[in-house]
Structure formats: C-alpha cells, structure tokens
N, C-alpha and C positions, 0 to 999 in steps of 0.2 A: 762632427757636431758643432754645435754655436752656442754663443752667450744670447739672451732676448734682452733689451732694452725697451724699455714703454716710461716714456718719456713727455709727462703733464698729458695723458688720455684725458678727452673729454668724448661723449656719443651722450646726443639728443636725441628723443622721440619728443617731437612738439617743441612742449614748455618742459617736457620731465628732460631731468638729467640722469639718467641710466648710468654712465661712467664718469663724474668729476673728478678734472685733475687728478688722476692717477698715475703714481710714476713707482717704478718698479721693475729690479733684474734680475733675471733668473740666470744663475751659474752656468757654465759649460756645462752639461751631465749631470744635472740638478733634476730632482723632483719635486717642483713645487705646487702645493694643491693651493688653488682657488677655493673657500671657506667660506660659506655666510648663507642666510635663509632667504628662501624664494623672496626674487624679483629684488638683491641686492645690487646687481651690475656682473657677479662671476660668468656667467654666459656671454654678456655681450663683450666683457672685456677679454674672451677667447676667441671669440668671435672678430673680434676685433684684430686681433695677433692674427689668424690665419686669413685676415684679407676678406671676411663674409660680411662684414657691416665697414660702410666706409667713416669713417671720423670725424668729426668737428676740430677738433683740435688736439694738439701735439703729436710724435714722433714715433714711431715703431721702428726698430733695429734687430737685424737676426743677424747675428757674429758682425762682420765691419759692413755690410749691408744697409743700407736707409731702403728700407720696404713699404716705407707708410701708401706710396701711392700702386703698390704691384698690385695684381690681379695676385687671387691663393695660389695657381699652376707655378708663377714663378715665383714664388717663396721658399721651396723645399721644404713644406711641409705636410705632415698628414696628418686626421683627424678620425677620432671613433665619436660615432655621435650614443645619444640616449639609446634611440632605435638600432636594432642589428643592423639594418641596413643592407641586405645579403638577399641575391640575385635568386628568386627559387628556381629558375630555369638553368642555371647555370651548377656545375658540381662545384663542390670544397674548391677543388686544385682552380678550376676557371674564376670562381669568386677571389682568392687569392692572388692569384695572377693576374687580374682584371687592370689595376692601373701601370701593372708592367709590359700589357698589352697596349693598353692607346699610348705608351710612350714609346712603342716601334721598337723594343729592345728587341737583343736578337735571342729565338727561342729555348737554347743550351740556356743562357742566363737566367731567363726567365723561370725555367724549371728549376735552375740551384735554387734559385732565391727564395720561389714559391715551396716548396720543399724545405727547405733553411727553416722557413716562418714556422711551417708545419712543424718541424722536430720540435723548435723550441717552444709551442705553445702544444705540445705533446696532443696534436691530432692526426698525425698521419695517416693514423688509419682509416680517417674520413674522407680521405684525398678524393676517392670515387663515390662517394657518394651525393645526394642533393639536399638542401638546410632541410627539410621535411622530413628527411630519415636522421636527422639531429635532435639535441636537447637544446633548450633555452641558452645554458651554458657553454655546451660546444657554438651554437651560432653567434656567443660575445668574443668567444676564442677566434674564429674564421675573422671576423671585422678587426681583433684584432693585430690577426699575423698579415691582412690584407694591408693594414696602415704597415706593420714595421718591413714588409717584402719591400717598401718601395725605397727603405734605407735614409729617411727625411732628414733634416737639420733638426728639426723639431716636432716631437710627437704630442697634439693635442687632444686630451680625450675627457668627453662632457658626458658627468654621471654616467659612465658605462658601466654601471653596475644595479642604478636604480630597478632597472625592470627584474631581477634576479631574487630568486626566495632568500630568506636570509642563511638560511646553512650554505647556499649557493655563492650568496655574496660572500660569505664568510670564506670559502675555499678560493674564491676569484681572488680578494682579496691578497694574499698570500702567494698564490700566483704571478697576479701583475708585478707585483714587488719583487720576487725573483729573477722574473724575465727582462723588468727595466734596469733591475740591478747588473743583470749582463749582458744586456746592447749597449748601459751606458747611456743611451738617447735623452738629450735635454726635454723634459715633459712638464708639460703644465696642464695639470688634472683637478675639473671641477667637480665639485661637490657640496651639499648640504647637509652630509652626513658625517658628523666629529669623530665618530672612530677609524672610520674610513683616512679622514685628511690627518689625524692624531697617529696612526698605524703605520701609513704608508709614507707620509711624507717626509721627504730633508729638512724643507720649510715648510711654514702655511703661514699666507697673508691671507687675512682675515678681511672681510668686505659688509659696508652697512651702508645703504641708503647711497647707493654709490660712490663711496668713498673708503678706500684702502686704510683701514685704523690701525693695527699690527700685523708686521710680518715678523717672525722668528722660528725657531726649533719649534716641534713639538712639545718638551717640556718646560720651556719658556714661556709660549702660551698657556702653559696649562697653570703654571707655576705663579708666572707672575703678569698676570693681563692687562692691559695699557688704560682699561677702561674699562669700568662697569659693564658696558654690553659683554665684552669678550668674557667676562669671568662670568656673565648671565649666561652666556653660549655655549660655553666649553665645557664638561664637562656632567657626569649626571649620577649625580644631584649637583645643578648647577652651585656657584661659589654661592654661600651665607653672605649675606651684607647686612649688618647692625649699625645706627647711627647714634653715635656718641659723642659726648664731648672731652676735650682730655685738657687738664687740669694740672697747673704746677703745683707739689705736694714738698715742699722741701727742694732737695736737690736729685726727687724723684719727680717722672710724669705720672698721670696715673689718669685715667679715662673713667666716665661714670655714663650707665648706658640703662636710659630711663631711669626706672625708682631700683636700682641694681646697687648693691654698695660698687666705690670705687676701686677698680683694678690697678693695680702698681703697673707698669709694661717696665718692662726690663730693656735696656742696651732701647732704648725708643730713636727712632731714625731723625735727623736733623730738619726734614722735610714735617713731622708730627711736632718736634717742640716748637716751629716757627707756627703752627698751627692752635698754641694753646687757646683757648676759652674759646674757641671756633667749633661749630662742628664737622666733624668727618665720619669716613665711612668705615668701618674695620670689616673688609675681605676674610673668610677663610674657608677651606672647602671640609665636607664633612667628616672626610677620613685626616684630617687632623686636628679635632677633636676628642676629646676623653671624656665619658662619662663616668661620675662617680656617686656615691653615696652622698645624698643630701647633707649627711649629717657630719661627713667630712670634709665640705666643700667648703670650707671660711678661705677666704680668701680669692674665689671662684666666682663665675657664672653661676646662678640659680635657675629654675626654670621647672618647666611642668610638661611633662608629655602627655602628649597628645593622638599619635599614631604612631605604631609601632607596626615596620614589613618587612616579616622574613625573606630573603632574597636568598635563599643558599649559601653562598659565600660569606655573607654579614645580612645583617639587622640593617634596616633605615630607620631610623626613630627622628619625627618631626618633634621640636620640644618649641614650648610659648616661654621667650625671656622677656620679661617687660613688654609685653603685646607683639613684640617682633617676631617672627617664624625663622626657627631654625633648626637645621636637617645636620644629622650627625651618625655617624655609623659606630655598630659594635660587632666583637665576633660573633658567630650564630647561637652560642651557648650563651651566653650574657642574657638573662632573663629580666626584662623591665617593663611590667606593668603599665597600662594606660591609665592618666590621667596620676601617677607620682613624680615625687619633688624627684629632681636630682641635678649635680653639680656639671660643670661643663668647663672642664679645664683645657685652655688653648695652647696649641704650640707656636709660642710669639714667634719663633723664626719664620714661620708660614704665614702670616700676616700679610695681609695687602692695605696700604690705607690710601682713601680716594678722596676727593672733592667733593659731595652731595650735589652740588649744583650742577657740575661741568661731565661727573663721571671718572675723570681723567684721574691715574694715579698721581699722588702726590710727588714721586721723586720724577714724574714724566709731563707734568701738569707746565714745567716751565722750561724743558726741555726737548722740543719736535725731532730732534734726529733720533729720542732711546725708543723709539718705535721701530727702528732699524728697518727702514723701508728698501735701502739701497742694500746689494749683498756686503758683505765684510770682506777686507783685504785678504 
C-alpha cells in the first residue's frame, strides 16, 4: 500500500475553479472520505488522484512516487464509480477478472485473485452467473471485488452507494468497512452523504466551493467544526447558531443574546474574552440541550415552541429564542406542547464560538494549521 500526497491542487473548467489550492495526505491504510454537497470539487479532486482530469497546478504523490504527469494504468490504482459499471455479457467470475485479463497475468493467478475478491465480498455464488440474474447490490459487490482483484496502491470509490435503496446502503455500508478494514487498502471515498463519511471514515476532509475547510476524525468534525458551514453540514438537525454579544460582568463574562436576560458562561475560553462587547456566534447541537420548566429556568435560555416531531427515538422541538430558531431534542416520553414557554439550558463544555462575519471558530480564526489539513505524526 502507499501514503497519497496532493500537494497545492488546483483544476479549472473556464474561469470556475473546481479544485483551489488544495493540499492534503491520506495515511498508508487510511480511509478517508471526501465530504461536501454537489459540485464542491470532491469528484474532481478523486478524479484528479487517479490521473482522469489533468491539473493546472500542484503535485500528486502515491507512496515516494511523483504521479502528477502518469496516465491512471501506471498509478496502481483502482476505482468504483457511481454506476456499476459491469459487463452484461460477461459472467460474475469474467466481470472480476476482467482487469486481471488485459494485464496478461497468468490464468492460476487470475482465478486466486478473482475468487479471493469473490469470498471476501461474500458472492461466490454468483461466480457463474450474468449481472441480470443479480441485485442492484450484488452488481455494487461485483465492481467492487473487480477494483480490489487487481490488489492497487490505492482504492478510489465515488458515491458507490448512491444508486442503492437505503436499507441497501445501509447493509453496504457496514460491509465496505469490514472489508476495507481487512485488505487495509489506502481509500479515498467520495460522498455527500454525512452518515455515510461520519460511519465509515478514519478521517473526513470536508470540501466547499472548492476548497478543503476541515479535515479530522469523525467526532472532531462533529464536535468541534472549524466553520460555520461544517457545523451547518454535519450533522441532523444541523448545529444551532445564536448571535450574541458577551459582556464583562465583574470578574465574570456573561453574553446577552437579543432581549434574553444575560447568561454568566462558566470556565469562558480566552479566544471569547478577547472577544467582549463584540459580537459572536454560540454553536450548539440539539442533543445538548435541556429542556426545562419555564418557571424554573432563571438563569436560562427562555423561548417558545413552535414545532414539536416525534422521531421514535426522541422529540425534535424547534423553540423561537428572541426571533432566532432553535432545534433541541428530548426523550420521546417528555411531553411539550406547541406554542409554550420553556427553559433551555446549555451544556457550555459543548459550545462552539465563531466569528459572524468570517464563519471561522474563534480559537481557529487566527490559527490555519488547527484545521489539521496535513495528517498527524
């Protein structure tokens, strides 16, 4: 296997810039998913790695290799696209074995390998048949024991799950992750679906307007998002953002958010008090939130619901705090009324605070490397 290096990516169509300056390295044996909504650059900057769009500028690297100018045949790589992509004339075993064919390997091999793919994406028993006597999901299985038969540096695969119902994607899902988890293969996996890159991946670098905004863990992004978009992106019910201002009270901060009395913030971050009589933005996501009794809430957020939606699992209740909208969850038994008062107490360790203007968090606002675009030591 190999490390990828992508090193200042740039790709033009025209005037648009599809990929700017993007630089970014995925681990030896790393799964990292490519993350962000149609027509960000996640496509063309996979695209770009297996040699299918040629560059404007900067460097592309697979282990100590400089590949920026190869053709995809000599990159040692494979790729599963959107579509299955799978030969109807051809059976399971020939569709699998197909690129181990026009590489002249000799036929004993061919059959280990093509077989190999088959066990581990557990179709064997499709080996003689043709994708017409398959399911949808067996012909994403075929595409892709076809990519790992040919044993690549790097496995690239773009939304291979879109086209799949969702209890389908759901079991593929959980699948792929299994099986990438034991070839090991370095993968760079696109998608625009957050549970999907949230579930499966080591990493997700996050992508907007062609430009690479955060890469980290799964709960890193979820947790602590480098920018208002990411925390608008991630997650669902995306992150709450209320704009307030925060105020020195003594030898306390305390923030006041529209006509809301002021909140004392506890342990408040060094990056908030350089911030006083300014305003910012307070990040939180809904499941940490608490709702309480209007009449117990001094000290609290006040507010007024608005919609209240059982989901099974919990409640989603939208409440109106000083005209801002905010989405907060309860267990399903918690009964709350449309259109009452009630409290909203935050759990300040959960706190995110941003810029208004820039988006950017405050403690990342004047620091470019806590985006952690490069991998860690």
């Amino acid at each position: 296997m190999a490390d990828i290096q992508l090193e200042r990516i740039t790709k033009l169509f025209k005037d648009v810039r599809a990929v700017d300056d993007v630089s970014l390295t995925v681990r030896d044996g790393e799964f990292m998913v490519l993350l962000g909504p149609s027509g960000c650059g996640k496509t063309t900057l996979l695209r770009s790695i297996a040699g299918l769009e040629q560059i404007d500028g900067g460097r592309v690297r697979i282990g100590d290799q400089d590949v920026t100018n190869l053709p995809p045949r000599r990159r040692r790589i494979a790729m599963v696209f959107q579509s299955y992509a799978v030969f109807p004339h051809m059976t399971v075993f020939d569709n699998i074995a197909f690129g181990l064919t026009m590489a002249k390997l000799p036929k004993p091999e061919i059959r280990q390998r093509a077989e190999q793919a088959a066990d581990l994406l557990h179709i064997t028993e499709l080996l003689g048949r043709y994708p017409a006597q398959t399911s949808g999901g067996q012909r994403q299985r075929i595409a892709v024991a076809r990519a790992i038969a040919m044993q690549p540096q790097v496995l690239l695969m773009d939304e291979p799950l879109s086209n799949l119902d969702a209890l389908l994607r759901l079991e593929m899902r959980a699948e792929l992750k299994r099986l990438l988890g034991e070839i090991g293969s370095t993968t760079v996996y696109v998608t625009h679906d957050q549970v999907e890159a949230l579930s499966m991946g080591d990493r997700v670098a996050i992508m907007n307007q062609g430009h690479l905004i955060q890469v980290g863990g799964p709960l890193e992004v979820y947790d602590a998002p480098a920018d208002r978009f990411v925390g608008g992106f991630i997650g669902n019910p995306p992150m709450n953002f209320l704009e307030g201002i925060p105020e020195r009270r003594g030898a306390q901060v305390a923030i006041r958010i529209g006509t809301a009395d002021e909140l004392p913030i506890p342990d408040p971050p060094g990056a908030l008090v350089g911030r006083v009589g300014r305003p910012v933005l307070l990040g939180i996501r809904a499941e940490n939130i608490d709702l309480i009794e209007s009449d117990a809430a001094n000290g609290f957020l006040r507010g007024r619901s608005l919609v209240v939606e059982p989901l099974g699992s919990h409640n989603l209740v939208t409440i109106d705090v000083s005209g801002q909208l905010v989405k907060a969850t309860t267990r399903p038994d918690v009964t709350i009324g449309r259109d009452a008062q009630v409290g909203l107490k935050l759990d300040w360790s959960r706190v995110r605070w941003l810029d208004p203007e820039s988006g950017r968090a405050l403690d990342e606002a004047s620091d470019p490397a806590a985006t952690n675009l490069a991998a860690p030591a």
